[in-house]
N, C-alpha and C positions, 0 to 999 in steps of 0.2 A: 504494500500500500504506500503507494507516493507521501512524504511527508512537506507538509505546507512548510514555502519557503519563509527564512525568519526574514521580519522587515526593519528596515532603517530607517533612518531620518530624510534619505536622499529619495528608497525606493516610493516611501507615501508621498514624497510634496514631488514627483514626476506625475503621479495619479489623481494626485491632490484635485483638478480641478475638473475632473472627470467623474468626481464622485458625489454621491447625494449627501446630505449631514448625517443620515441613520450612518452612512457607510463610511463618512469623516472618522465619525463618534467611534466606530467599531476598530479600525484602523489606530484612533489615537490608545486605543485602551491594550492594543497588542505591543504595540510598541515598547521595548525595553523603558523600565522606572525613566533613568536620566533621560532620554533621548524623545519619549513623549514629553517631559515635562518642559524641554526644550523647542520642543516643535508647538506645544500649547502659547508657550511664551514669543514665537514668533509671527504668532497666525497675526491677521488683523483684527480689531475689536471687534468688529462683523461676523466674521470667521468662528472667534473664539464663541459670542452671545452664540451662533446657529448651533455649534458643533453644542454646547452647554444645554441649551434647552432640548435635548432629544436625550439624553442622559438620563438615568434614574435620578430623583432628589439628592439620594445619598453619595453619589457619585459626584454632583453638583458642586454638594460643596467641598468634595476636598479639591478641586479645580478651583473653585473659583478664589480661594483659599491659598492658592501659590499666588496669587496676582499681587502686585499692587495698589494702596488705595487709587491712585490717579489710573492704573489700569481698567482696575475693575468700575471705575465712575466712565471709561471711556465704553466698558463693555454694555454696562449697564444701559444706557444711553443707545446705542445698535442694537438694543431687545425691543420689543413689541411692549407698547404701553400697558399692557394689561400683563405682562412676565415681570415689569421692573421689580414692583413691591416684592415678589417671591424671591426673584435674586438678591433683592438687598438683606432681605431676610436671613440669610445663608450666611451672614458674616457673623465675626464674635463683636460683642458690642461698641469698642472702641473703636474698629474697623469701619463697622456701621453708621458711628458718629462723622467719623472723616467723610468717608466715600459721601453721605449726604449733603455735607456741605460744600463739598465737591462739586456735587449736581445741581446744587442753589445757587452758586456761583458761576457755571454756565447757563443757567436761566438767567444770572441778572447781568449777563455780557452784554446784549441791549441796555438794558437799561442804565448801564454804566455810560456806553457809549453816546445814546442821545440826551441822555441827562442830567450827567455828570454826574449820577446817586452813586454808589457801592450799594450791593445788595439789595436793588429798587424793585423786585417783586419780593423777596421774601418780607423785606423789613413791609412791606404795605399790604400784603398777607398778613401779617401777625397781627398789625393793626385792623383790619377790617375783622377779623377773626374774633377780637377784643369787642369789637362795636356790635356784632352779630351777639356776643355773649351778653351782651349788654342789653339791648333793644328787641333781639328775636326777629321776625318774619313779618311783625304785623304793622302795616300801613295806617293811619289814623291821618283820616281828610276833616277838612271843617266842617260844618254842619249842614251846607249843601248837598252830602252825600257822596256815597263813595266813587272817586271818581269825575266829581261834576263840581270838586269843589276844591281848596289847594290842600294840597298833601302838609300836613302837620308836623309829623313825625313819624319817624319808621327811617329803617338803611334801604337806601335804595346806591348800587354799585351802576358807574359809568363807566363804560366800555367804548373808548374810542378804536375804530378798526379803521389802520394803518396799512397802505400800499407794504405789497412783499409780504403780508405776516407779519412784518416788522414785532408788534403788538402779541403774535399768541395769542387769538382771543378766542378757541376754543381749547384752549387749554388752558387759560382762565377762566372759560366756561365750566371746564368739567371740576376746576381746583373747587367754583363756586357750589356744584350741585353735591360734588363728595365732600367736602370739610363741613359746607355749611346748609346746603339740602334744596332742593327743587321750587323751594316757595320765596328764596329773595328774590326781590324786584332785583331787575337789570335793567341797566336804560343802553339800547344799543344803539352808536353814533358813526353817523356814515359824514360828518363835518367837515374832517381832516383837508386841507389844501396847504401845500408848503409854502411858506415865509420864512424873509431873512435868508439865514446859512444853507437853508432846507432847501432851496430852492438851486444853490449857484453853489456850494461847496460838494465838489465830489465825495468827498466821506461818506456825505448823509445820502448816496445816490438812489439807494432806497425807498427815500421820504423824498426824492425829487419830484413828484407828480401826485394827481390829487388819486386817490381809489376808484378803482375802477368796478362795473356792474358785477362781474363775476365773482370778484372778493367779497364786496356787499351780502350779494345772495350766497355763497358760504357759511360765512358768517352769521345770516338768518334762517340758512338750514342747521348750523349746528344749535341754535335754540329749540327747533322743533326735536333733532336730533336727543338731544339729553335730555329732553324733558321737562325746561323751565319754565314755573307756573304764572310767573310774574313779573312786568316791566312794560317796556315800550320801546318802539323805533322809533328812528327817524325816516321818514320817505327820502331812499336813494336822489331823485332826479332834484337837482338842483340845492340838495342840501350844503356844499359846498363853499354857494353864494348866500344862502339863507342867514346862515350863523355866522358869518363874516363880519365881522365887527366894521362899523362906517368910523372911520377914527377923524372924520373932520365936525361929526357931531357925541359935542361932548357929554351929554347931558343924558339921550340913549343912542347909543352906540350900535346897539343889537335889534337887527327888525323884525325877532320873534316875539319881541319884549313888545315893542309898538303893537304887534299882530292882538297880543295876549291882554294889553290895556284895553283896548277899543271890543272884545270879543266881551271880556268880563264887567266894564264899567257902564 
């Protein structure tokens, strides 16, 4: 009976790209101790998530376990959003704490970069997180009626949606419906037009142009999408120029304000 040839570091990464991840995964696990743990450690983050999630749990994590924090925050990140939380889970707790802020810290690279915050989603997360704890779900209008009268009190979250994604805003959608639950109002804002640096510095080339239809309607499928019970839009067409501030009148500036006195007085 022919006996299966031993394999190396060299013979898997020629087949390497020929094979499916069950077959990656099967391949990495024959491999002599040092020489898989070598070829784990060279794969790309991509690679290494695909090859990990077809693994048994227990296998899991002594993989993911050789890695490094900023490794394993890059592998993390190449899984499928609904694998991350299980991956992360896989670490021992100090590890855990790292890799996390790891991954907070590439969430708030935007926001570093157009607004010169450090850590501008997490830290404004925590805070809104504190005002949800505070105030709950529920809307309280004047005595007009709900809806037909001004809003009093209650959290209601603005969500300006940004050419390119820039923004994340269904993944602020989903931080909103999992941390704080399907009944905060949302106000979703289609406003955005670049001024100043936005407009003429290449940096921001991103935020060079106003949003377009397709982003829009994204953005207001992922409300229907997750589920959220509560908020308002803006009408896409012309919202742009609506909310544009007139800066040669001092006094109102905004012509939805003008709109809203004359509708209400």
């Amino acid at each position: 009976m022919p006996t299966k040839r031993a394999l190396t570091y060299l013979s898997v990464a020629e087949e390497w790209p020929t094979l499916s991840s069950a077959e990656r995964a099967r391949r990495l696990q024959r491999l002599p101790h040092e020489a898989g743990h070598e070829f784990f450690f060279d794969l790309g983050a991509a690679d290494q998530a695909a090859v990990l999630l077809v693994l048994p749990p227990g296998e899991r994590r002594h993989w993911i376990r050789l890695l490094a924090p900023d490794d394993v925050a890059d592998l993390i990140q190449s899984a499928p959003d609904d694998q991350r939380a299980g991956l992360l889970a896989l670490l021992d707790e100090p590890t855990r704490a790292e890799v996390a802020a790891l991954l907070a810290y590439a969430e708030d690279e935007a926001g570093f970069l157009y607004s010169k915050v450090r850590s501008y989603a997490s830290v404004s997360r925590a805070a809104i997180a504190e005002m949800h704890r505070q105030m709950g779900d529920e809307l309280v209008y004047s005595k007009e009626g709900d809806e037909g009268g001004l809003l009093q009190r209650g959290l209601v979250i603005r969500l300006l949606v940004l050419p390119n994604d820039v923004g994340g805003v269904r993944d602020s959608l989903e931080w909103i419906k999992n941390e704080l639950g399907p009944r905060v109002a949302v106000s979703l804002m289609a406003q955005y037009y670049p001024t100043n640096v936005a407009g003429t510095n290449q940096r921001y080339v991103l935020l060079s142009r106003r949003l377009n239809e397709s982003e829009w309607l994204r953005a207001v499928a992922a409300l229907d999408e997750l589920g959220m019970q509560e908020g308002w839009m803006q009408e896409y067409d012309g919202a742009a120029f609506y909310y544009r501030p007139d800066f040669n009148d001092d006094d109102r500036p905004f012509r939805d304000i003008r709109d809203f006195e004359s509708i209400t007085s």
